[in-house]
C-alpha positions in Angstrom: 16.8 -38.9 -18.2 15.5 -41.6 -15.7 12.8 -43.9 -16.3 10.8 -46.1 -14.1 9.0 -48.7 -15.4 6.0 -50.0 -13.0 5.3 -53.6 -13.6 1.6 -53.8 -12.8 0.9 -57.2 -12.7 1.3 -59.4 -9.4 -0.5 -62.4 -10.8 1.0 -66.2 -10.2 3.1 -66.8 -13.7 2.5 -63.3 -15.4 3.5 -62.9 -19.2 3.1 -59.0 -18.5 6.4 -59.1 -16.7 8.3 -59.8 -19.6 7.6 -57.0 -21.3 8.9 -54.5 -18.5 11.8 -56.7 -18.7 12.1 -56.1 -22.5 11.2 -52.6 -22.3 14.1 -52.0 -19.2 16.7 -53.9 -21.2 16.0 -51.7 -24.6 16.3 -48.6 -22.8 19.3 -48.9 -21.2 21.3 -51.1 -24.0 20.2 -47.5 -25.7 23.1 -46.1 -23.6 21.2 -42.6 -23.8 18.8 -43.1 -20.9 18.6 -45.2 -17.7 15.3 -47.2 -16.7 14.6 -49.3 -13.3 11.5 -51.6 -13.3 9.3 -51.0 -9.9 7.4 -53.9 -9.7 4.2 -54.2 -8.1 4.8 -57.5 -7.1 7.8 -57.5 -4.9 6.7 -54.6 -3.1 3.2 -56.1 -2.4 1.2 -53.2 -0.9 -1.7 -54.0 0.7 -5.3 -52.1 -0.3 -4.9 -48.3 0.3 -6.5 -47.2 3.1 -4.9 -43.4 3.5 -2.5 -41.9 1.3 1.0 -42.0 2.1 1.5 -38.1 2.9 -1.2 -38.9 5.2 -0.2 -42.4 6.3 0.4 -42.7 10.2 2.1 -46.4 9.4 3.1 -46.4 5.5 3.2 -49.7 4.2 6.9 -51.3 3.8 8.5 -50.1 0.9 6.0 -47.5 0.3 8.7 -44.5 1.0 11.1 -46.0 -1.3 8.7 -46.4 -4.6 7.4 -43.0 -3.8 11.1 -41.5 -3.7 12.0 -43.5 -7.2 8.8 -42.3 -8.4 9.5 -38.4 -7.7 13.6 -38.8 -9.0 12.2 -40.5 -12.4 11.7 -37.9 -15.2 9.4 -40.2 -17.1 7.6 -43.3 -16.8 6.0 -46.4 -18.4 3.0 -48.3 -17.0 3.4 -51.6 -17.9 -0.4 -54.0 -17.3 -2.1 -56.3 -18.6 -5.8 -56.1 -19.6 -8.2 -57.8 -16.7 -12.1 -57.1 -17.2 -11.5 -54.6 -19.4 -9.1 -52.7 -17.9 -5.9 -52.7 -16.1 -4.7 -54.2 -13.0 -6.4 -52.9 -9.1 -2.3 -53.8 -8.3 -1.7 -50.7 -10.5 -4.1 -48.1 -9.6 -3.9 -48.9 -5.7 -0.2 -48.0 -6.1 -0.7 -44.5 -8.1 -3.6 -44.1 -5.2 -1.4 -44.2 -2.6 0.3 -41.1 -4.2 -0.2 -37.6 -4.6 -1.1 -36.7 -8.3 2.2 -34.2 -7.7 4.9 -36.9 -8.0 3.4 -37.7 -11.2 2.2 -34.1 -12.4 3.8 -32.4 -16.1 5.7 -36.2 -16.8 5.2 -38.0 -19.9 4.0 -41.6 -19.3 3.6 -44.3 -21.8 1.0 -47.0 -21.1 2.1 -50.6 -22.5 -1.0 -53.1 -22.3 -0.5 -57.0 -22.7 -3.0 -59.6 -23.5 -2.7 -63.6 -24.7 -5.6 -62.8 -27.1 -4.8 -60.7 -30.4 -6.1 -57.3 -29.6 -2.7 -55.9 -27.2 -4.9 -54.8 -24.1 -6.8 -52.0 -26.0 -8.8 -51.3 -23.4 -6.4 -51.6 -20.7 -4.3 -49.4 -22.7 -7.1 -46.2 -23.0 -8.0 -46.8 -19.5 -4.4 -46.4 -18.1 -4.1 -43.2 -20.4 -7.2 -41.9 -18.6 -5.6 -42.5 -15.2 -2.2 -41.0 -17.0 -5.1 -37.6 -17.5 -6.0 -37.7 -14.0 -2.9 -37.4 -12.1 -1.7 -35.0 -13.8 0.3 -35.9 -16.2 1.0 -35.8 -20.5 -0.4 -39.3 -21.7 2.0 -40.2 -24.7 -0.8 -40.9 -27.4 1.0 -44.2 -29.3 0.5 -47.0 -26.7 2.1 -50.0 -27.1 0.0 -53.0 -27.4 1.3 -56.7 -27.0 -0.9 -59.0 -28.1 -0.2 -62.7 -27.8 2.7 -62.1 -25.5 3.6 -65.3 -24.9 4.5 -65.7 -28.7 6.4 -61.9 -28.7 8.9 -62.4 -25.7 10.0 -65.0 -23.2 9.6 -64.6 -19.3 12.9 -63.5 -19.5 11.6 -60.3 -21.6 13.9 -61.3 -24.9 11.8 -61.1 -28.3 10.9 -64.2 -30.2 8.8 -62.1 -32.7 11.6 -59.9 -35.0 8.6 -58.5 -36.4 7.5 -57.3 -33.2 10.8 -55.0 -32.9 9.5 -52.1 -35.4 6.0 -52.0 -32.6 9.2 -51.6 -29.9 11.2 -48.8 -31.5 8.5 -46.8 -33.1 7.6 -46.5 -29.4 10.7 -45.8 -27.1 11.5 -43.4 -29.7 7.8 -41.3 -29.4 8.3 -41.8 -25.5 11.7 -40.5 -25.5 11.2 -37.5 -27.6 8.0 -36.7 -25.5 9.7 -37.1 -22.5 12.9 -35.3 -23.9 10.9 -32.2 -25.0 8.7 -32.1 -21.5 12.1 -32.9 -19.3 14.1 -29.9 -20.9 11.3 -27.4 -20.8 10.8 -28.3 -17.1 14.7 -28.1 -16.4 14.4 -24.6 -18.1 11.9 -23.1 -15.9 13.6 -24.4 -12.8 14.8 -21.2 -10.5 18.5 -20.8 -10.5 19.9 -21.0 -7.5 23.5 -18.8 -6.7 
């Protein structure tokens, strides 16, 4: 199974960042999976204005992070919490997208915050946009609060207590995503 994981932050000095990082590194070290970070701030798309299916001129890169996002079988949004909610980087870049390429996959929302409460807000508001394109919000989201103590900008955990948060849940993603994956790959046409 393939997983992307959008980095939604594009801010100067992000601590969100590292967490994708983390999250990339934990999958794939798994050996059972593989997981690609798409991150919102190398690609740099500038304010929807049509929607790419639509698009006479698609913004650079836009063709490529829509193809990744279509091959992926699953994927984690990764924001953290501004205002209340998650980042305007993150929803322009679903927006640009139809809620198809996202329709019956399992996404996991990961919220980040400095202060102690993980993004909590961030985190129910990205499961409603997980709802509204179509796709199975997992329920457990995973919350880091006071990043800057939990993992380095490199995405490597200083906080070994932190690590049960971690497994507890890649392993309620994967099953989730495992379960929804085969049942799609089962009611595929064959094709002779």
């Amino acid at each position: 199974m393939h997983i992307t994981i959008i980095s939604g932050s594009t801010r100067l000095n992000r601590q969100s960042h590292s967490v994708a990082l983390a999250l990339q590194a934990r999958i794939n070290d798994s050996g059972i999976h593989s997981a690609e970070i798409l991150d919102l701030a190398a690609y740099q798309f500038p304010i929807m204005e049509e929607v790419l299916h639509r698009h006479p001129n698609p913004p650079d890169g836009l063709d490529d992070f829509a193809e990744k996002i279509r091959r992926s079988d699953a994927h984690i949004f990764v924001s953290p919490e501004y205002n209340g909610s998650y980042t305007s980087a993150l929803k322009n870049a679903v927006d640009y997208l139809k809620e198809s390429e996202f329709s019956k996959k399992v996404i996991g929302v990961a919220a980040v915050s400095a202060g102690g409460m993980g993004g909590m807000r961030a985190a129910l508001a990205m499961q409603q946009l997980v709802l509204g394109v179509g796709a199975y919000a997992l329920p457990q989201m995973l919350l880091v609060g006071q990043v800057g103590q939990r993992f380095d900008a490199d995405g490597k955990l200083l906080d070994p207590l932190f690590d049960k948060n971690m497994q507890v849940f890649l392993s309620n993603f994967s099953f989730l995503a495992e379960a929804v994956t085969e049942k799609k790959a089962a009611l595929q046409p064959v094709t002779v």
